[in-house]
C-alpha positions in Angstrom: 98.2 117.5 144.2 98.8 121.1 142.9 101.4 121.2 139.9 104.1 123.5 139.9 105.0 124.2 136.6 108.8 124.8 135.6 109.4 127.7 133.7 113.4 128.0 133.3 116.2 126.8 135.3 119.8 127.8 136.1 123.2 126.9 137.7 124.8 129.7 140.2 128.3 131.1 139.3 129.9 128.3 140.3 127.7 125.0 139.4 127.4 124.2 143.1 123.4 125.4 143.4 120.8 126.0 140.7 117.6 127.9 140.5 114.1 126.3 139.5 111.7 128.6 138.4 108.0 127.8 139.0 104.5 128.9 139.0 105.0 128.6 142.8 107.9 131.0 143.1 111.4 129.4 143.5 113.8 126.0 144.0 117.1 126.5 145.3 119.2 123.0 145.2 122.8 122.1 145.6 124.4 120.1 143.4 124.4 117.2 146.5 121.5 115.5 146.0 121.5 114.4 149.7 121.0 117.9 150.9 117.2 119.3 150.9 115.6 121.8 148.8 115.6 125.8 149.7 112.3 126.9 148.8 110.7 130.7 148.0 107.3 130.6 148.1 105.9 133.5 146.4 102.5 132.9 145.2 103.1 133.8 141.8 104.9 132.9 139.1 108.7 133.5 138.3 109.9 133.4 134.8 113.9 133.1 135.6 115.4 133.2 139.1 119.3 133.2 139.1 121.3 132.8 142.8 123.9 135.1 143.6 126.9 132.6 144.3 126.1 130.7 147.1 124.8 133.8 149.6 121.3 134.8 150.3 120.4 136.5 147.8 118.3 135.5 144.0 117.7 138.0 141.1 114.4 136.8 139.7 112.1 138.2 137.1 107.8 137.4 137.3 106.5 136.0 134.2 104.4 132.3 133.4 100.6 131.7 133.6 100.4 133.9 136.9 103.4 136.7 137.5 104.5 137.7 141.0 106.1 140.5 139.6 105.9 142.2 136.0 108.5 141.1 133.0 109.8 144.7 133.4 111.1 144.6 136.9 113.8 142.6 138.4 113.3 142.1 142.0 116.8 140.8 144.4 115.1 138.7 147.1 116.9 138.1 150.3 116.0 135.0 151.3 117.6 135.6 155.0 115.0 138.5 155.5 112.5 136.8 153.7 111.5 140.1 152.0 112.8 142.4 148.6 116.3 144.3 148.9 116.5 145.9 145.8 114.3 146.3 142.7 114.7 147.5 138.7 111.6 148.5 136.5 112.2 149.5 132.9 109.8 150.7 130.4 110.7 147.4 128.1 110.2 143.5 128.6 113.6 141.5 130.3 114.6 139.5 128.0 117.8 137.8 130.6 120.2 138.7 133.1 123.2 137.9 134.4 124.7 138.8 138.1 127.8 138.6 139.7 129.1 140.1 143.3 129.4 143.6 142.2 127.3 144.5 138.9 124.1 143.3 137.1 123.8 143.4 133.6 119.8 143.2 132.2 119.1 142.5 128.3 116.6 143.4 126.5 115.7 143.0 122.9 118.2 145.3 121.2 120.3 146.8 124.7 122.0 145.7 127.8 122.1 148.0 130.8 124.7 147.4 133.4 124.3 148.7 137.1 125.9 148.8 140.0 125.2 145.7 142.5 125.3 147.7 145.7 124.0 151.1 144.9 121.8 150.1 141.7 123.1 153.2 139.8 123.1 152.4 136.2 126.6 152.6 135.0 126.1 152.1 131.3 123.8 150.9 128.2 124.7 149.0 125.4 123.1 148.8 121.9 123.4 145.6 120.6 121.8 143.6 117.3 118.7 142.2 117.6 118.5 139.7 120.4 116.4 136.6 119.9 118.3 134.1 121.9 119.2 136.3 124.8 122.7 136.5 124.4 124.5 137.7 127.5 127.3 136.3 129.5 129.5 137.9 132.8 133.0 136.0 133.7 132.8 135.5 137.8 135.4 134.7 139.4 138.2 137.9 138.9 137.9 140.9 140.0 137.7 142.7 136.7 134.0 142.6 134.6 134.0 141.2 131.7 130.4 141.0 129.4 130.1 139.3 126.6 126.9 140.4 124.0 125.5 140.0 120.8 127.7 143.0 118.5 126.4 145.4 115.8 125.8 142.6 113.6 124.7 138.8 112.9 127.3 136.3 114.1 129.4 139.0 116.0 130.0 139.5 119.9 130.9 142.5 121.4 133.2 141.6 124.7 133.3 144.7 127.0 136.2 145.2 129.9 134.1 147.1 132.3 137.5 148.3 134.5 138.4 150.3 131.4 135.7 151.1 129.5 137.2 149.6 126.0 135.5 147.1 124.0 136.1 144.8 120.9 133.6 143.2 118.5 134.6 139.3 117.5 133.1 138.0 114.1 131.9 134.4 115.3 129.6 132.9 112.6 127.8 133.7 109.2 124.5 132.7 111.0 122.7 134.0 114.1 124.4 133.4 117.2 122.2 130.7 119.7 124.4 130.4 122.7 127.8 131.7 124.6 129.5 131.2 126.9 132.5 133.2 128.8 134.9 131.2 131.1 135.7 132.3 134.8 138.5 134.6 133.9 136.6 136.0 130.8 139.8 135.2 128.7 138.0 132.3 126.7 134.6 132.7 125.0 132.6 129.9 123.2 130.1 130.3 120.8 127.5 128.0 119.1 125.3 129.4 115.5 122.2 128.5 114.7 123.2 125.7 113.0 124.4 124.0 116.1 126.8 122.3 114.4 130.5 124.0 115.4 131.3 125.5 118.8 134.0 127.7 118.5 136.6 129.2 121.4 138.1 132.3 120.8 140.5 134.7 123.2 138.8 137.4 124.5 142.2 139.5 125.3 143.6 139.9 121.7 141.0 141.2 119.3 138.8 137.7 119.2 141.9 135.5 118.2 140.1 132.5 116.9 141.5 129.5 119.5 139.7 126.2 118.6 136.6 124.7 116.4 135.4 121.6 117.9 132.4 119.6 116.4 129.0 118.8 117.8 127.8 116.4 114.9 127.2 116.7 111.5 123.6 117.7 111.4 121.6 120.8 112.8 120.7 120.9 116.1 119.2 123.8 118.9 122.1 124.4 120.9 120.5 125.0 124.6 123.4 125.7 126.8 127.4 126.1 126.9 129.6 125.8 129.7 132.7 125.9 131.1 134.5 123.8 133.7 135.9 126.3 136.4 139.6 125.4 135.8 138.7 126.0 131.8 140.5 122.5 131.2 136.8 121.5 129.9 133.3 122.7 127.5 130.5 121.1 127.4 127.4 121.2 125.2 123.4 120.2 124.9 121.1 120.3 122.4 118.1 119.3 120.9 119.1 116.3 119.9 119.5 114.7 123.1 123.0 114.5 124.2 125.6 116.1 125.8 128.9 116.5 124.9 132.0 117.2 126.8 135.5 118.8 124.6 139.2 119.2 126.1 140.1 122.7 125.7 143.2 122.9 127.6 146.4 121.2 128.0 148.2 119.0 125.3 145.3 118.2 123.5 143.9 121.9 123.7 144.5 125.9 124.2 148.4 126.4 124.7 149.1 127.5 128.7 151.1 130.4 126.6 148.0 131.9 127.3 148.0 132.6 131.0 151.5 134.3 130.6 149.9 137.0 128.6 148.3 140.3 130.8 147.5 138.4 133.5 145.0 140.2 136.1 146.0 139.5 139.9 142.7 137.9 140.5 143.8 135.3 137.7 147.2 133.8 139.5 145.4 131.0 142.0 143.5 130.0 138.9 146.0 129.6 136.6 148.2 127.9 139.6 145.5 125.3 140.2 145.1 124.8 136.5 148.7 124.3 136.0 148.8 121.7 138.9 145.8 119.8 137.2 147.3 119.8 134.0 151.1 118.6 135.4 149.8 116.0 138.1 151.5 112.4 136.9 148.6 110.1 138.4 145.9 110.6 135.3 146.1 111.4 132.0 144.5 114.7 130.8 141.3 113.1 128.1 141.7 114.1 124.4 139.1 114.6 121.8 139.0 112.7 119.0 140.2 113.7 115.6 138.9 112.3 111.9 141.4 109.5 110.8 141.4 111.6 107.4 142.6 114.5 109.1 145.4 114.8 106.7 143.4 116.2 104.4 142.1 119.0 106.3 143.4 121.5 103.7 140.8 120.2 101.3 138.1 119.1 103.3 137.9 121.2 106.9 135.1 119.0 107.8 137.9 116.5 108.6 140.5 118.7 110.9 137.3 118.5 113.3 137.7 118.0 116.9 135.3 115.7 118.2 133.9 115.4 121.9 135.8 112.5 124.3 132.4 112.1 126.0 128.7 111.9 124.7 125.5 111.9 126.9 122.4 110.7 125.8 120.0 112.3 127.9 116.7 110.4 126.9 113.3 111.5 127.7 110.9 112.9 125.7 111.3 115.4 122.3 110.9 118.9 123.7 113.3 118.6 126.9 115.6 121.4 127.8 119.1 120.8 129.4 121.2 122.7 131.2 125.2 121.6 131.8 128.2 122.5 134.1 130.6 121.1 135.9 131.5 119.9 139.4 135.2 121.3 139.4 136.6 119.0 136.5 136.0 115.7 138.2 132.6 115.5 136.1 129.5 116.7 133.9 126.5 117.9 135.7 122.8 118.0 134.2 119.7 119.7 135.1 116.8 117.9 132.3 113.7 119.4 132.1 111.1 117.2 130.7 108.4 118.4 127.6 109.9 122.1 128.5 107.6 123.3 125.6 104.3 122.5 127.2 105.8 122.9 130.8 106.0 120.6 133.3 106.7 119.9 136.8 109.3 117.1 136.3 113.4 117.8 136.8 116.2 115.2 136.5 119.4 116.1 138.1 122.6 113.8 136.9 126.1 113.9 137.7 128.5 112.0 135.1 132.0 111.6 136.1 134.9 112.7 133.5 136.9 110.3 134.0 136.2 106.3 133.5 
């Protein structure tokens, strides 16, 4: 049997599908893992595919052992037509991308240019730091673009509101930055260094405000992926150490609902009505992280007014996996594993881990 080697993989706006990128062309699954594959055959290889909610169209980009399509174009496939609706070249390499129903942003080493979903027209370019870890986030589900980037600097993210052309440039870390992630709204962003070691939240609205510092572990790791759950109540982690971990960020035990009184967009009100309903409803109790029992002398030692995750994940396998998290509305964790992701391989795991015992 032929392999099919996996290159990358990744959820859809809304966790429900995800992507596998092959030297066969592309995977689309849902997140039920009753219902049967959606295949692309291209015969070539795709280096990163990434669905477009749950509609027929995928933004991919060629790359691997034998590209369909150069590293310098992105390519929107229709899948209905069977055929290519719209295409990018650039004189650079694509480093990532990121999509949502009315603009793509593309990054490349040091820039992100931002077009115009339905027209293609670029709308405007962004120098950013050098990016080795291809740092670039859109929120999805209101109606006003928000990107998130790597800033002028190390450890700094420059968060750009699209509507009105203003920007502002968070300081995040004293290291590199290795992964972000921006929450639905774009109000909450979540960054992990180098070090892997700290994931911090801050507010996108005001200046960066620093919100929350929760704790992976005590030793280094490679963070691989960040995400949040779609109500916000939850973020969860990987890394190269094997597990996943899942933090409360909302709600008695998190981020104040203050929040969601201030400049609220339009498009925000049904999601901060059905977050309020989660975190009111009398018939479950909303899961806390744990804290150090020293925490009392945090103003000494930080390391003990730590937040901790309420769940851990050990994802097993082999050294050089790659895992990919989200969330299946905030009833529980979901995991895409991709086995000895260094030397590539044709094997997937797909898990589902309920939040609540």
């Amino acid at each position: 049997m032929e392999s099919n080697k996996i290159n990358s993989v990744s959820f859809n706006q809304d966790h429900s599908c995800y992507c596998i990128s092959t030297d066969n062309g592309v995977e689309v699954h849902t997140i039920n893992p009753d219902d049967r594959p959606s295949k692309i055959p291209l015969d070539g290889s795709i280096m990163k595919a990434s669905m477009l909610y749950r509609t027929n169209i995928v933004a991919m980009v060629g790359g691997g052992t034998n590209p369909k399509y150069s590293s310098n174009k992105l390519i929107l496939w229709d899948d209905k037509e069977k055929e290519v609706a719209g295409e990018l070249t650039f004189g650079f390499r694509i480093r990532n991308f990121a999509i949502r129903r009315d603009i793509i942003a593309v990054q490349f080493e040091d820039k992100v240019m931002v077009f115009g979903l339905r027209d293609l027209e670029l709308l405007k370019t962004h120098k950013t730091s050098m990016n080795y870890y291809n740092i670039l986030c859109l929120n999805t589900k209101t109606s006003l673009p928000i990107i998130a980037m790597l800033g002028s600097k190390r450890g700094t993210i420059k968060i750009h509101f699209h509507q009105n052309n203003t920007e502002t440039e968070i300081e995040c870390h004293q290291a590199e930055i290795r992964a972000a992630s921006l929450n639905p709204e774009g109000t909450l962003l979540a960054t992990a260094s180098t070090k892997g070691t700290l994931i911090r939240v801050f507010n996108t609205k005001d200046g960066g405000e620093p919100l929350r510092e929760l704790r992976r572990g005590s030793e280094n790791a490679d963070i691989q992926c960040l995400a949040f759950s779609s109500l916000s109540i939850y973020l969860s982690c990987t890394s190269d150490k094997g597990t996943a971990h899942v933090f409360t960020i909302w709600g008695d035990d998190g981020i104040s609902s203050d929040l969601d009184k201030s400049r609220m967009d339009p498009a925000e009100e049904e999601i901060t009505s059905h977050r309020h309903s989660f975190l009111t409803r009398t018939d479950k109790d909303l899961q806390k992280n744990k804290h150090s029992m020293f925490k009392f002398i945090k103003k000494i030692i930080p390391f003990f007014s730590s937040e901790w995750s309420f769940k851990q994940v050990r994802l097993g396998g082999r050294k050089n996996q790659l895992t990919i998290c989200g969330f299946e509305k905030e009833e529980a964790l979901i995991l895409v594993n991709i086995q000895d992701a260094e030397k590539g391989t044709d094997e997937f795991k797909f898990r589902r881990i309920p939040l609540e015992d």
